[in-house]
C-alpha positions as CSV (number, residue, x, y, z in Angstrom):
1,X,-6.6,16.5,17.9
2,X,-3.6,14.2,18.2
3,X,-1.0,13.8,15.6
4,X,1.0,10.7,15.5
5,X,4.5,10.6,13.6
6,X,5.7,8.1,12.6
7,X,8.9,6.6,10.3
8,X,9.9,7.5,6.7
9,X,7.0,10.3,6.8
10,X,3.6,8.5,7.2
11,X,1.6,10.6,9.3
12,X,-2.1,10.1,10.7
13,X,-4.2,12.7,11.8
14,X,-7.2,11.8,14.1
15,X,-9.3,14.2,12.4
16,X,-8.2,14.1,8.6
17,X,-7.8,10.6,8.6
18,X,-4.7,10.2,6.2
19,X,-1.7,8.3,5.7
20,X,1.0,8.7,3.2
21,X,4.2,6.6,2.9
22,X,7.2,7.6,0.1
23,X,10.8,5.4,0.7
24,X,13.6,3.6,-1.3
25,X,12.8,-0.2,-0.9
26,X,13.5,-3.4,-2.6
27,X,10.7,-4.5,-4.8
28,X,10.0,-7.6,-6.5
29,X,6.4,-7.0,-9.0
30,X,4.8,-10.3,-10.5
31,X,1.4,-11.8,-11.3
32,X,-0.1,-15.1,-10.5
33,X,-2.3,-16.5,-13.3
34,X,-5.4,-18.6,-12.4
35,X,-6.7,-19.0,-15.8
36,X,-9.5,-16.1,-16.3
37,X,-8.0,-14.3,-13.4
38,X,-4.5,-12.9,-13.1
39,X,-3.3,-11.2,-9.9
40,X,-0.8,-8.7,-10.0
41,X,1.5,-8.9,-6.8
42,X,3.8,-6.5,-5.2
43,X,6.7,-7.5,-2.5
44,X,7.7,-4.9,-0.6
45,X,10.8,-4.2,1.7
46,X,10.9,-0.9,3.1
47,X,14.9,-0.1,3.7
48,X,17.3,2.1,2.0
49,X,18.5,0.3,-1.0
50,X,18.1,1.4,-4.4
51,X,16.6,-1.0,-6.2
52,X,12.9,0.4,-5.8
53,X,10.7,3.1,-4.5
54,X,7.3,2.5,-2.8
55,X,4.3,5.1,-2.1
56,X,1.1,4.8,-0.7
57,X,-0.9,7.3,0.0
58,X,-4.5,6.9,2.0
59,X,-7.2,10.0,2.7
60,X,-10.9,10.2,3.3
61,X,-11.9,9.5,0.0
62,X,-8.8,7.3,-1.7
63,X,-6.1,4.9,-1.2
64,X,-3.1,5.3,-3.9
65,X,-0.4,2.7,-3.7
66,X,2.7,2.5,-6.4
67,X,6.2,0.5,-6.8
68,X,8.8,-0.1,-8.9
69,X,11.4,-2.2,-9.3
70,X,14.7,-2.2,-9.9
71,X,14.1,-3.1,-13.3
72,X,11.4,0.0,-13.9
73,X,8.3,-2.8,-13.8
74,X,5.7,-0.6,-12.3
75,X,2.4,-2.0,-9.6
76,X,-0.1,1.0,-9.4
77,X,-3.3,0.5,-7.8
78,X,-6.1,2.9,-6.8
79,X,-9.1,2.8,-5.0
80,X,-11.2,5.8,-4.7
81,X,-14.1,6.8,-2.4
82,X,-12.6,3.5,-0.1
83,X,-15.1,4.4,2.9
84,X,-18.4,3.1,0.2
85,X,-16.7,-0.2,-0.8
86,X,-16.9,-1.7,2.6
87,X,-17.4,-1.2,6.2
88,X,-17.8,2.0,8.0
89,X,-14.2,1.0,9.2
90,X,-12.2,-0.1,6.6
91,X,-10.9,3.7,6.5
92,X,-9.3,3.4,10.0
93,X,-8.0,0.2,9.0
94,X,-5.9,1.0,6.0
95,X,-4.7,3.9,7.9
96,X,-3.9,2.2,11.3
97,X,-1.5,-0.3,8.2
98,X,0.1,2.7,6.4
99,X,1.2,4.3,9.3
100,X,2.3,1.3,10.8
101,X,5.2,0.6,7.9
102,X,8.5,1.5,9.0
103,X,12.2,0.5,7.9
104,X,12.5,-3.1,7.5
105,X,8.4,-4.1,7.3
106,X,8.0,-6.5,4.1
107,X,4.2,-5.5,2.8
108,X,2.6,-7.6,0.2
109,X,-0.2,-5.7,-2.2
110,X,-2.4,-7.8,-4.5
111,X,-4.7,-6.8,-7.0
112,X,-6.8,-8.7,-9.3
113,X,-5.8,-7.1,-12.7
114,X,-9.0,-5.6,-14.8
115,X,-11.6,-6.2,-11.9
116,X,-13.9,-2.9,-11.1
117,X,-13.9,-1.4,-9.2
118,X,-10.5,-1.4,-8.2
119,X,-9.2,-3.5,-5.1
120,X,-6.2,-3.3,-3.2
121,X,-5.6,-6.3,-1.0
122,X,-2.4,-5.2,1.7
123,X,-0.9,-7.6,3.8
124,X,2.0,-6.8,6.3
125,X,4.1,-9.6,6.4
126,X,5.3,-10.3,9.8
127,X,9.2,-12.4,10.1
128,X,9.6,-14.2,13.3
């Protein structure tokens, strides 16, 4: 089986289908009120400062994202047994994201506070 390495530690294994990713970045943590609903938001920037840290941690069975700010504010969100809640794909997806975050990717996670299950919605912002 073929390993892939990639930076700041996220690894992906062809056979164990994992992912994790652990960095100093800046973080910005704030929620968007529609009324009922109120989605909590995570900015990420993965760099060296010291303003934040950001994890995210993806296996066969569940997908563990935190962050915190430089303030302490703290985004947690956790799915668990992610291969039922959608597509026979969604697995490899999530992966193929976490292990594409290096130094200097901005990733956006939302997640709609209170909903259940649990969804985490991440975005990799792209600058051009």
């Amino acid at each position: 089986m073929k390993a892939i390495n990639k930076f700041l530690g996220a690894s992906v294994f062809a056979l164990g289908m994992s992912a994790n990713l652990a960095s100093a970045a800046e973080v910005t943590i704030s929620e968007q009120n529609y009324g009922s609903v109120t989605i909590d938001v995570a900015e990420v920037v993965v760099n060296h400062s010291q303003s934040g840290t950001f994890s995210m941690n993806v296996s066969a069975n569940h997908l563990s994202i935190t962050a915190t700010d430089s303030n302490g504010r703290q985004f947690r969100c956790f799915m668990s047994n992610v291969v039922t809640y959608d597509e026979p794909d969604t697995l490899e997806k999530v992966v193929n994201i976490a292990s594409a975050i290096s130094e200097g990717d901005r990733v956006k996670i939302e997640m709609q506070r209170g909903a259940l299950p649990q969804k985490c919605f991440v975005t990799k912002v792209l600058d051009f």
